[in-house]
Every structure is written in C-alpha cells, then in structure tokens.
C-alpha positions in Angstrom: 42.2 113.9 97.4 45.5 113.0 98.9 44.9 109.1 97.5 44.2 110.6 94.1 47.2 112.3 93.8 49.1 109.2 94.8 47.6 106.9 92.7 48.0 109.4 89.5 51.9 109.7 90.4 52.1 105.5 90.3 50.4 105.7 87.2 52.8 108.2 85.6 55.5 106.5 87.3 54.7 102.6 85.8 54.1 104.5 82.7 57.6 106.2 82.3 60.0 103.2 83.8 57.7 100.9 81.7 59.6 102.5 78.6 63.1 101.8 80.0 62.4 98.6 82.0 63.6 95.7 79.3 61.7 92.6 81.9 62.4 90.4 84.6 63.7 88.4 82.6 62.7 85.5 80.1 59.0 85.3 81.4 58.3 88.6 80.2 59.0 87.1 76.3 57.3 83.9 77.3 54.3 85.6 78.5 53.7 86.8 75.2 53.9 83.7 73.2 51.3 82.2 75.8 48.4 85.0 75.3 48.8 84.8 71.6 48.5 81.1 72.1 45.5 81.0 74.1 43.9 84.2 71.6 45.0 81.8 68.5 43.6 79.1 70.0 40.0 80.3 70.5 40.6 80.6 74.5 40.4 76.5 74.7 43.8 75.4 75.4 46.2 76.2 78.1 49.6 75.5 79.2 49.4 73.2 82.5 52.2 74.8 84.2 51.4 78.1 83.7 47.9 79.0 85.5 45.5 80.3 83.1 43.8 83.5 84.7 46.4 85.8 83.4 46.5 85.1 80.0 42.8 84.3 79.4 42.3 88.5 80.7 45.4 89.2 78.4 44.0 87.2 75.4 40.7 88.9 76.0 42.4 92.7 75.4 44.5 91.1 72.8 41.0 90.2 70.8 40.1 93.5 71.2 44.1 95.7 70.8 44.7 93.4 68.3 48.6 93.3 70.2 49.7 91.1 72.6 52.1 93.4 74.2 50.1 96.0 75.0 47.5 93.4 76.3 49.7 92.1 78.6 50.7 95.1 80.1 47.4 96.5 80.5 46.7 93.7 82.4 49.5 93.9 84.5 49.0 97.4 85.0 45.6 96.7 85.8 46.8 95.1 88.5 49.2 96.7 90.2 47.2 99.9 90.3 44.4 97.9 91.5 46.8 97.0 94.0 47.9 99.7 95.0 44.5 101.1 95.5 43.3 98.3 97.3 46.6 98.5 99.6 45.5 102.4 100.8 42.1 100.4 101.3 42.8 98.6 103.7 45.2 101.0 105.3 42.8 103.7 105.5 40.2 101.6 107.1 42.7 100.1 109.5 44.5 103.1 110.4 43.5 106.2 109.3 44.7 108.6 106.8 48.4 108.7 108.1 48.1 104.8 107.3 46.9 105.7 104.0 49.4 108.0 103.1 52.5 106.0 104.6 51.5 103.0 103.0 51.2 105.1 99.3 54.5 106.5 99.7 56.1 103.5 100.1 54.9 101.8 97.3 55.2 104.3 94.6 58.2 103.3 93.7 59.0 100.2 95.0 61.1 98.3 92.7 59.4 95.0 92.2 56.2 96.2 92.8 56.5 99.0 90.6 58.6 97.3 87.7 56.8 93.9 87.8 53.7 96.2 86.8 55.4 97.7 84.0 55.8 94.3 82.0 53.8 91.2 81.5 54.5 89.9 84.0 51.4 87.8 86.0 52.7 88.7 89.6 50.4 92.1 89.1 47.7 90.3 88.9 48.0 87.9 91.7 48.9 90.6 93.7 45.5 92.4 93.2 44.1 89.3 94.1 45.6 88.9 97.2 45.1 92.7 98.4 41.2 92.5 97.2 41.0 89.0 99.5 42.0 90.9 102.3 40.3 93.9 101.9 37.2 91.6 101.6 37.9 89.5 104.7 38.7 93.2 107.1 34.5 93.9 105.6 33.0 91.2 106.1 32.5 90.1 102.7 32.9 86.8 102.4 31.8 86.0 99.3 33.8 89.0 97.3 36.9 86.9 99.2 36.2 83.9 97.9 35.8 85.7 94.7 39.3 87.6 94.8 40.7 84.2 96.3 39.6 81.9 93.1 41.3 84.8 91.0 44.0 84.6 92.8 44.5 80.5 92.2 43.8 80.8 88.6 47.2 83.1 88.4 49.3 81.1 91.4 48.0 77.9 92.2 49.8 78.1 95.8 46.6 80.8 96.6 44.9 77.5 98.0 47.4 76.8 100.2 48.0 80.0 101.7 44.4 81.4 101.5 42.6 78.1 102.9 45.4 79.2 106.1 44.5 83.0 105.9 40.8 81.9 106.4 41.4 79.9 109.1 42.9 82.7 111.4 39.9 85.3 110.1 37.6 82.6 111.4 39.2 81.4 114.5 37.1 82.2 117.3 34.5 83.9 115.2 30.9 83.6 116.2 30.3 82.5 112.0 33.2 80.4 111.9 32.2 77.8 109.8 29.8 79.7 107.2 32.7 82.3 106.4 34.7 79.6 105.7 32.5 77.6 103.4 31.8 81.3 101.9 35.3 81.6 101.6 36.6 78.6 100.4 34.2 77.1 98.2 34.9 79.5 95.1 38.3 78.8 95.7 37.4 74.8 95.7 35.2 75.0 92.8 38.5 76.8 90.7 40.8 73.8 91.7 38.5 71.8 90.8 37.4 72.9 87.4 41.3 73.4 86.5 41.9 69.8 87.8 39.1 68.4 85.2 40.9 70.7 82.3 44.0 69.0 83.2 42.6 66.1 82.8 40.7 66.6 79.7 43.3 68.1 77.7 46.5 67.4 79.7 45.8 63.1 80.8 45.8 64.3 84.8 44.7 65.7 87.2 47.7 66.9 89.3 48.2 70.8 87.4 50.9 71.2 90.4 52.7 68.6 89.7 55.7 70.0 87.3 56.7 72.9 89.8 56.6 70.8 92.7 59.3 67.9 90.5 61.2 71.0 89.7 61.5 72.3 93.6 61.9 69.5 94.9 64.4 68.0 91.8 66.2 71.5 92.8 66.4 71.0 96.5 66.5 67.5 97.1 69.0 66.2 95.0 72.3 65.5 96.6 71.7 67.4 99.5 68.9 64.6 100.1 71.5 62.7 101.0 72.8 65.1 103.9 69.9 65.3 106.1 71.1 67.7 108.4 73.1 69.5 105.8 69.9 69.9 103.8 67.8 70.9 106.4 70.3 73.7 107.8 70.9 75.1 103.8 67.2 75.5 103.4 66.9 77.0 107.0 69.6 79.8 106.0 68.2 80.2 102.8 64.6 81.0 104.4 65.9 83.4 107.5 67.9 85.1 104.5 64.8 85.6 102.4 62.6 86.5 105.0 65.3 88.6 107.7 67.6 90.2 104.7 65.8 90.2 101.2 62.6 91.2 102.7 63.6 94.1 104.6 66.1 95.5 101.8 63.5 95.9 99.3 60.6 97.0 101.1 62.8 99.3 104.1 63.7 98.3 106.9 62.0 100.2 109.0 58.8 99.0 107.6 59.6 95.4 107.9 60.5 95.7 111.3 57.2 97.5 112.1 55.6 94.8 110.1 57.3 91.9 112.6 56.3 94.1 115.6 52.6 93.7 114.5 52.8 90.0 113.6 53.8 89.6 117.2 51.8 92.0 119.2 48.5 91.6 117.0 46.3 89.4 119.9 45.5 86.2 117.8 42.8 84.8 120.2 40.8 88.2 119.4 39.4 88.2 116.0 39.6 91.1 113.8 40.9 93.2 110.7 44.3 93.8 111.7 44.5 89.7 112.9 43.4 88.9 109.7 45.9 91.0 107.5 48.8 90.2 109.9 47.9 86.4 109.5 47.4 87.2 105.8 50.8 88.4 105.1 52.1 86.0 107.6 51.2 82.8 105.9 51.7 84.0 102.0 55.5 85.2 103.2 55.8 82.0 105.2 54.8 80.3 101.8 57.3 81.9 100.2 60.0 81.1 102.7 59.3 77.7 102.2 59.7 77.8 98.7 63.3 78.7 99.3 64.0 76.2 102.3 63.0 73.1 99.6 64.2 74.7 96.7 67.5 76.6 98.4 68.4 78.5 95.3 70.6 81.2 96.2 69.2 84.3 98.2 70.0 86.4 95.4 68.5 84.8 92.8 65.9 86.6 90.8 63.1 83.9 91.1 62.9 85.5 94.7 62.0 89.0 93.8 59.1 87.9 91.2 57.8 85.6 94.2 58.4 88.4 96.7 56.2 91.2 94.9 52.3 89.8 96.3 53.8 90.6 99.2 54.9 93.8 99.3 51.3 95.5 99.0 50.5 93.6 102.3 53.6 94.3 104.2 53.2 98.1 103.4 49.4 98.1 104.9 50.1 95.9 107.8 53.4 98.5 108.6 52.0 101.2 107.6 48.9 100.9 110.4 51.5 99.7 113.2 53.2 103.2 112.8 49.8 104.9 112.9 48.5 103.0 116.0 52.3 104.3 117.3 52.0 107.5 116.3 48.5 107.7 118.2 49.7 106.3 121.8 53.0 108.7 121.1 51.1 111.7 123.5 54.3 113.8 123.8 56.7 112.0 122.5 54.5 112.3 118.8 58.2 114.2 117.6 60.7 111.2 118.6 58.0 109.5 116.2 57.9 111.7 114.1 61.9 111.9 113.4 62.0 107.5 113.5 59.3 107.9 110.7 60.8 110.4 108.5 64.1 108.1 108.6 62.0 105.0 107.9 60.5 106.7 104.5 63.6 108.1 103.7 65.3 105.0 103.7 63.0 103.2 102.0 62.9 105.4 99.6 66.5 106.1 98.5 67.0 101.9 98.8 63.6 101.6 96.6 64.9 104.2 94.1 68.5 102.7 93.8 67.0 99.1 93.6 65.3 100.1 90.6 68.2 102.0 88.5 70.0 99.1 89.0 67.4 96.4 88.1 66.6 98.8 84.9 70.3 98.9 84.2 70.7 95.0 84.5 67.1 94.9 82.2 69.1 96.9 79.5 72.0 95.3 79.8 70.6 91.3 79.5 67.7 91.6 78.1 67.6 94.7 75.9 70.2 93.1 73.1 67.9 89.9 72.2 64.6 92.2 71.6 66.8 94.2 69.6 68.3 91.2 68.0 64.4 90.3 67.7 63.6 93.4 66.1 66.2 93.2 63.1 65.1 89.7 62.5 61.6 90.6 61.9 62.8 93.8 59.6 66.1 92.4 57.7 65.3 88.4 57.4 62.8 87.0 55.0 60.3 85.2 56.7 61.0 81.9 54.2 64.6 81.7 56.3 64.4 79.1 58.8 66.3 80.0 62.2 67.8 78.7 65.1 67.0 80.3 67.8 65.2 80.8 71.2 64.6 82.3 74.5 63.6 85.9 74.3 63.8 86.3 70.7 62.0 83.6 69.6 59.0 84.7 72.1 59.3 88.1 71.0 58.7 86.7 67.3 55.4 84.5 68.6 53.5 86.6 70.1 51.7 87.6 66.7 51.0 84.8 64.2 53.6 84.5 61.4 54.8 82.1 59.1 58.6 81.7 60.3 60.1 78.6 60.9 61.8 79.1 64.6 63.8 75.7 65.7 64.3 75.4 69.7 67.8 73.9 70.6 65.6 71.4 72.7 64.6 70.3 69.1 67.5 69.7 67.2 67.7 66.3 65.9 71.6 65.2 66.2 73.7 63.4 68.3 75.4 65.6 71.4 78.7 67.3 70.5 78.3 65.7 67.0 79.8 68.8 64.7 79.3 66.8 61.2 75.4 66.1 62.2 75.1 69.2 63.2 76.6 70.7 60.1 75.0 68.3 57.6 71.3 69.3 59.6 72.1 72.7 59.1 72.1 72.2 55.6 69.7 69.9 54.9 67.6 72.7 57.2 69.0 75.3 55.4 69.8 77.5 58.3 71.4 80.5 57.8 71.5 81.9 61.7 72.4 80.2 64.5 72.0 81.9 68.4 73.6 79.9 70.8 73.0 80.1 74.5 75.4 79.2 77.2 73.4 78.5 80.0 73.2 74.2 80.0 69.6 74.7 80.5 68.8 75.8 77.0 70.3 72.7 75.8 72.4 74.5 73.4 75.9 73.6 75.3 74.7 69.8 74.9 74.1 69.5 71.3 76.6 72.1 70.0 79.6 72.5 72.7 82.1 73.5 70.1 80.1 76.6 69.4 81.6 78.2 73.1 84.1 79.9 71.9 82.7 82.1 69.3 84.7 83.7 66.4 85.0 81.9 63.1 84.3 77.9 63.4 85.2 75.5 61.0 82.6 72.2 60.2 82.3 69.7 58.3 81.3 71.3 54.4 80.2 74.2 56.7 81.5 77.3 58.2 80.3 79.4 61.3 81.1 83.5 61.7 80.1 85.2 65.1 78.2 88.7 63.9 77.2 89.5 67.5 77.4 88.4 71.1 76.6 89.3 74.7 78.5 87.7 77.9 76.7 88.5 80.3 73.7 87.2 79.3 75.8 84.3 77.0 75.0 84.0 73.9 76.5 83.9 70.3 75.0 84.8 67.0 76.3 82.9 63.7 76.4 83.1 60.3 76.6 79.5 58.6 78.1 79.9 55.5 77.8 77.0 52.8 76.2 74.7 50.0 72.3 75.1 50.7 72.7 77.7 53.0 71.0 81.1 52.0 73.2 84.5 52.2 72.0 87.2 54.1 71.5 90.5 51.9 70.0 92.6 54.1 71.6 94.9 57.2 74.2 93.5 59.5 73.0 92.3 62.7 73.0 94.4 66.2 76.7 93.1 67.6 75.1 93.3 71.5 78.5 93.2 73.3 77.9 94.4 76.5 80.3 93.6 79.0 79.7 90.7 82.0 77.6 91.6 85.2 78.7 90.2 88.5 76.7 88.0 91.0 74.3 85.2 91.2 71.3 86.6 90.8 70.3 85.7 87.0 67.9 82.8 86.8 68.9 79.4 85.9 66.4 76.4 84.9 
C-alpha cells in the first residue's frame, strides 16, 4: 500500500514539474530530431554516437502517438518510474519495509532523477536498466540480468564495462561462478556485437565507442598531456570532487555517507545481495569518476548531473538498507536513530527540493527563449523562407517532417570572418533570419565574428537588425535586410532578453 502511494505521488510529481522543466539542456531538442529520424527512416538507420535503444522504443510510440515529444517522454517516464519501482525492489527485499519506504522518500523528488524523467532525456532509461540488473542479480536470475544489462548497453555503451565488473563481484566465490557469468554476460556480448556489425555496415567500422572516447580524451589530454603530474593531480581533484562533494549534495549527505559505510563494511569475500548492490553502485560511480579524472571538466559542469542520475536509484537502495540494518542492531538506542534519520531525510529533502527550483529556473531562463523562438517560427515564417539557425530551435523544428530549409553554422560555405561572403551567401540564399550563437563550439563565432555585438550591422549590399537576444545562453537573432532578401510580414519575434546567469556549469562542446 505504502509503495503505491509512493509511486502515484512520483507520478504526479514528474507529471507537474514536467510542465515547467524547459530540459537539460540541448540533448533534450536533439533527442527529438533523432526519434523522428529513426521513425522517418523505417527504424534502419542510426546515429553511431548516440546508442540506439532509446530512440528505437521512442520511435516505436512515435509510430503509434504520431508525436515525437510525447514519445520521448513516455519513454523516459517509463523509465524512471520503472526505476523507481525497481529501486523499492530491491530495498524491500534487502531491508525490509523501512528500507522501502526510506529509499521512496528520497527519490521522489530528487532533482536529476526526477527532472531527467520529465524530458527526453535517455538517462531514464538506462537507469531502469541498471536498477532491473541488479534486482535480477540479488534473485538469482541470471538471465533477466543479462537481459536488463544488454538494454542497458544499447542506451550507454559504458554498461559493458561496468556490468562485465558488477558480475564479477556477484560471482566471486560463488558455487556457479562461471555459468552466472556466461548467463550474464553473453546477452550483453551478443548486443556489442550486433551494434559493432551495424557500425560497420552502415557506419565503415567497427569501433561505435570511438567518437566519445576522441572527445574525452581530446578534452583531457590536450595540454595537460604535457604536465604529467599536473594532469594526473587535476583529474584526481576533479574525481574526489565528483564523488566526495557533487555526489553527496544531490542525493543528501546523510545518505551518501551511509552508502560509503556499506561499501566498506559489506564482507566482499561473502557472496550475497547486499555484496552485489554495493559492488554494483561501486563500479558504475567509479565509472563515472573516471570519466571526470580523463575528461577534467569542471565539477560543476552539467555533463556531470546527466551522468550522475543511473546512480542515484542505487545509492538510495544501497543507503537506504544500511540505515535499516542500523536501525535493527539500535536495541535502546532505536531514538538516537531515530533523530540522525529524521535529519538525514530532512536534509535531503530541503537540498533535493531547492536543487530543483533552481535547475527549473535555469531551464526557463536558457532554454525556455529558443522553444519559444521555435514556436513563432513554425506559426509566423513561411515554410518557403530558408533560415539560419540551430541548436535547440532547429531540433525543435525536426522532430516532425517538414519542408523548411534549416542551414547549420557548421554548413556555411564562406571563408572565416569574411563579412562580404557572408553577405553575398546570404543573398544568393536568400536568408532572411540569422541566429547567432556565441559559444565557439557552434561554429558561429568562426564564420561570422563581426556578428558579437549585436544591434544594427552594416555589410557589404546587406544590412543586419538584432530583433531578440538572450546572454545568458548567447545568442542573437537578425533581420537581414536587402536585394533578394524576403521581408517578414508576419508578428515580431519573441525579444528573449533575460539577464546572464553566473557559474560554470552550462555545457560546452
């Protein structure tokens, strides 16, 4: 009864802060684009660096909702509450109902676990994955974890990695070592293998991993390759960060810490349930720690939380039955406990609740302007007017078929910091609307510098007007105005000028 109620409140509340949560960020958009890709494309083709599970169960409600957003978030929602659900699981069968109950609470409305599952997102999905492996593993179902765990690599490739360790500790010292393992592993082995010959077949390789491990390693071991020492003490401080001060902020500190204490109490040499959660969580958090030792971007960067969220489910379950087996051996001192608990949920719980006003604030605040920018393309621009433009809008735009004709920065055919080819493209083009992106990685600061500083610009034979802007984000919408160039009849663009937001958190690429 008690698990009813608290998985009917983390519907409602995924539901409601689903309507005021604008994304992660530009994944969200992207994620879009991608199911309607694979729907469009008769479920044959695939982006290599984006794992195909997720999309091929979006595309599949997309076939049937006929709308790619509310296929994705069904799926993601999917997932999280099946994650969620599975997470009680495992604490109920590991500690009890208290275990149960604890480990609901503090995942009702954790922020990324809760928000991540209100988008597109793929983390949901994984995350179910990993909770359902585990859950299989603590009963003895070998084959369902080899199930989850192929599911699992078909949304994060890294699953391999950290599930072929995970099975390793379940089996240690097991009287059926070696058949769980090959029950284990082989679905997993059969996925890689079958997305390594897709690869191949429709992408000239075999090595899917190969463009996020160039970009984490182009990240992390560029001129700090050079610094040995230096780069091996930056990624070490990244990681502890991560791990001793990211962690525990997000998911309460009092449940981290409960979490460490059973990492290092549980008896590894024994094999068991809690052994094989504790090891579970151990070696997908030490994954992720390593991520950020070779990649050192900064602590705060948002990259982290999205990574960070497959783990919550099993930190939760893991702490949640350490304070159970605590509150058990209490005897008479079940009230000092029970005081040291009630702080530990109430701290997670204000920290999870202000963690998410903020995260929805900054979703509003960077994010919320392009979809609206989006939106009054779609209702006030003819669809004959060719655009320049990207990121979040242009995503927004694909993820149904239309007949626009969208032009990427990283497609612009001129010369960089040229203004009279860019002006004489724009004509020949016949562009009327330009958004321009300050971040280098759009490549819009490399063809078109001069367009910085917004206002009115002068070009060759052509003239540029800023109608909107927002600087936190950093971007600039334009009018070009000139011979070839159509005029805009319809309403006036949204101005989106918000002011800046402080911190290094906002991804970078």
């Amino acid at each position: 009864m008690a698990g009813g109620v608290l998985l009917a409140l983390a519907l409602v509340w995924r539901l409601w802060i689903g309507t005021r949560y604008a994304g992660w960020e530009e994944s969200d958009y992207g994620n879009l684009a991608m199911i309607e890709g694979v729907r469009a494309g008769a479920f044959l083709h695939y982006d290599m660096n984006h794992m195909p599970g997720y999309y091929a169960l979006a595309a599949v409600v997309h076939v049937v909702v006929d709308n790619a957003v509310v296929a994705g978030r069904v799926v993601a929602l999917a997932g999280g509450m099946g994650a969620f659900a599975g997470s009680l699981w495992i604490a109920w069968r590991l500690g009890g109902r208290l275990a149960a109950a604890l480990t609901g609470v503090w995942l009702l409305v954790q922020p990324e676990f809760a928000l991540y599952a209100a988008t597109t997102l793929r983390e949901p999905v994984y995350a179910l994955a990993m909770v359902g492996f585990v859950a299989a593993l603590t009963s003895k179902r070998a084959r369902w974890a080899g199930l989850f765990g192929a599911l699992a690599f078909s949304v994060r490739f890294d699953a391999a990695i950290i599930l072929t360790a995970a099975t390793g500790v379940h089996v240690w010292k097991e009287r059926r070592a070696l058949l769980t393992a090959v029950e284990v592993l082989l679905p997993i082995a059969a996925a890689a293998l079958l997305w390594s010959i897709y690869c191949w077949v429709d992408h000239g390789t075999f090595a899917f991993w190969s463009h996020a491990v160039a970009v984490n390693v182009e990240t992390g071991l560029g001129a700090e390759s050079e610094r040995p020492l230096g780069w091996l003490l930056a990624g070490t401080e990244v990681a502890l960060q991560l791990v001793a001060w990211l962690l525990p902020w997000r998911v309460g500190w009092g449940i981290w810490l409960a979490g460490v204490a059973a990492m290092l109490l549980t008896p590894w040499n024994r094999p068991g349930p809690v052994r094989t959660l504790a090891g579970t969580t151990f070696m997908a958090t030490g994954f992720w720690a390593a991520v950020g030792f070779v990649g050192q971007h900064s602590p705060e960067h948002n990259l982290y939380w999205k990574w960070m969220m497959p783990l919550v489910p099993l930190w939760a379950a893991l702490a949640s039955v350490t304070w159970s087996r605590w509150w058990g051996q209490a005897g008479r001192r079940r009230g000092v406990v029970a005081v040291a608990l009630s702080v530990v949920c109430l701290q997670a719980l204000g920290s999870h609740l202000n963690e998410t006003q903020r995260q929805v604030e900054l979703s509003q605040e960077l994010y919320a302007p392009q979809l609206e920018l989006a939106r009054w393309i779609e209702a006030d621009v003819g669809v004959d007017v060719p655009l320049l433009i990207d990121n979040i809008p242009a995503c927004w735009i694909n993820r149904q078929s239309h007949e626009r004709t969208l032009v990427s920065w990283f497609d612009v055919p001129v010369s960089s910091g040229s203004e009279r080819e860019f002006a004489d493209w724009l004509r020949s083009e016949g562009i009327p609307w330009v958004l321009w992106f300050r971040e280098d990685w759009t490549q819009a600061p490399r063809v078109a510098p001069f367009l910085s500083t917004g206002g009115r610009i002068e070009l060759p034979g052509l003239e540029l007007v800023e109608h909107g802007r927002e600087d936190s984000y950093g971007w600039i919408l334009y009018e070009a105005r000139g011979e070839g160039i159509p005029v805009h009849t319809g309403a006036p663009p949204p101005r989106g000028d918000l002011g800046p937001v402080r911190g290094e958190w906002k991804q970078t690429q």
